[in-house]
Structures are given as structure tokens and as C-alpha cells.
C-alpha positions as CSV (number, residue, x, y, z in Angstrom):
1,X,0.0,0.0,0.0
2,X,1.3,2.9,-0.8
3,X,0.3,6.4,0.6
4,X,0.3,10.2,-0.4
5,X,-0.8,13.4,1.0
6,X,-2.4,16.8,0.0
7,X,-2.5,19.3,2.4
8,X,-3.8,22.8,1.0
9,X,-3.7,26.4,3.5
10,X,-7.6,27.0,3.0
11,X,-7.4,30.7,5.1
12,X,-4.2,32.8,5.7
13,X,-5.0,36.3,8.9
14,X,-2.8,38.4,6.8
15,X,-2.4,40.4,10.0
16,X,-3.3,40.2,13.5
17,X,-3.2,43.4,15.9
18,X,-3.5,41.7,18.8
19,X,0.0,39.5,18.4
20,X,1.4,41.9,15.1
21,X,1.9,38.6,13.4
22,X,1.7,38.0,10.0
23,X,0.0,35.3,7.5
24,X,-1.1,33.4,10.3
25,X,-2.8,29.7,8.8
26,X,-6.1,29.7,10.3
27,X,-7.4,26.5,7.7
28,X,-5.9,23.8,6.3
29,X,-7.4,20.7,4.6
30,X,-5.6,17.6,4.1
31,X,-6.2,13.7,2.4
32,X,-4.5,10.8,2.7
33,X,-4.9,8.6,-0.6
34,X,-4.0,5.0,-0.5
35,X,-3.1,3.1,-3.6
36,X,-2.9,-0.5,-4.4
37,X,-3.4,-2.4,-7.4
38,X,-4.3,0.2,-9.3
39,X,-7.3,1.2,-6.9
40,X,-7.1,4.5,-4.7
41,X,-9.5,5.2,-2.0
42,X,-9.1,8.9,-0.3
43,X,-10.0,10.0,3.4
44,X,-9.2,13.3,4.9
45,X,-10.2,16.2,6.8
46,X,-10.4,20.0,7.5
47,X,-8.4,21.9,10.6
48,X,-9.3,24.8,12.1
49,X,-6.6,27.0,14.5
50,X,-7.6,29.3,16.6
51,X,-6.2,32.8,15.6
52,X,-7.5,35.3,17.2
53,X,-5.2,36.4,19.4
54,X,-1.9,35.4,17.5
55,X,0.0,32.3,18.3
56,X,2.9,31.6,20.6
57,X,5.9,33.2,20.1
58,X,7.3,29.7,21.1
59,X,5.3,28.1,17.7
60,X,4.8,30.7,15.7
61,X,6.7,30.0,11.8
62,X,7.1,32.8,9.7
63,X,4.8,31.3,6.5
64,X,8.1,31.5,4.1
65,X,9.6,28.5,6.9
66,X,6.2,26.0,6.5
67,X,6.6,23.3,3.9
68,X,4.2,20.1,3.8
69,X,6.2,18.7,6.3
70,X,5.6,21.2,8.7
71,X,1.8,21.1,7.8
72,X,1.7,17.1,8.0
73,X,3.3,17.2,11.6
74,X,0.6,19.7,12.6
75,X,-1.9,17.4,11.2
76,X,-0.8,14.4,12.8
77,X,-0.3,16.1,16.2
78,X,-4.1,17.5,16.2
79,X,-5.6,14.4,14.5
80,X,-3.5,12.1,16.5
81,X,-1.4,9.4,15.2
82,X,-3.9,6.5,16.3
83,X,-6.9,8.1,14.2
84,X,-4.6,8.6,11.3
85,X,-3.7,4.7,11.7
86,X,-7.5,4.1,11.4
87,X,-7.6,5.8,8.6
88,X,-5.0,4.1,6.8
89,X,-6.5,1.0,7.8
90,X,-10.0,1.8,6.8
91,X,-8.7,2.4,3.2
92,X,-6.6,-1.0,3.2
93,X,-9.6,-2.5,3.9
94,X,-11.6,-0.9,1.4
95,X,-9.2,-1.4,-1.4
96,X,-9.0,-5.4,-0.4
């Protein structure tokens, strides 16, 4: 089985007073396709961050520093690496 991801930034704050931060990812949506024999089943989902008052100075990345990789960890942190697990095994089992 092999699997790929797609993470797209849905909503960027361009500026937030409170923290003076800058293009702050408020949205991201992400899939996880799985593809075996030919066959490809996708799951995925949409995370929200809340923004409102900045973020920490110890998390924040300027957006020109975030690559998938960066996105991907924040999605497995949030979603939680037993869910994404279930996930992956929920397509397996589909595509068999």
C-alpha cells in the first residue's frame, strides 16, 4: 500500500493586531490517498486553528519557513497518530 498526501492552507489572517503577526494559517485541509493495485481510496479532513489572538511566540513560523512537512506534523499532532492509523487502515480495507 502505498500512501500520499495533500495538504492545501484554505485561510491565511494576513495580519493580527493583537500578536502583530503576519500570515497566520487559520485552515488547512488535508487527504490521505491510498493506492494498491491500481485502486485508490481517499479520506481526509479540515483543521481549524484558533487565531484570534496570534500564536505563541514559542510556535509561531514565519509562513516563508512551513513546507508540507511542517503542515503534515501539525496534522498528525491534532488528528492524533492512532486516528490517522485508522484511517490508513480503513482504506486498506476498502481497497481489499
Amino acid at each position: 500500500m502505498e500512501y500520499t498526501w495533500d495538504i492545501k492552507i484554505n485561510n491565511i489572517v494576513p495580519y493580527n493586531i493583537e500578536s502583530q503577526q503576519r500570515d497566520i494559517i487559520e485552515n488547512i485541509s488535508w487527504t490521505i490517498t491510498g493506492t494498491k493495485g491500481g485502486k485508490s481510496i481517499t479520506q481526509g479532513g479540515c483543521i481549524d486553528f484558533d487565531v484570534a489572538q496570534g500564536v505563541s511566540t514559542e510556535t509561531f513560523a514565519e509562513i516563508t519557513t512551513i513546507n508540507k512537512a511542517t503542515l503534515q506534523s501539525w496534522i498528525e499532532a491534532r488528528v492524533g497518530t492512532a486516528r490517522i492509523n485508522e484511517m490508513k487502515a480503513e482504506i486498506e480495507t476498502t481497497i481489499d
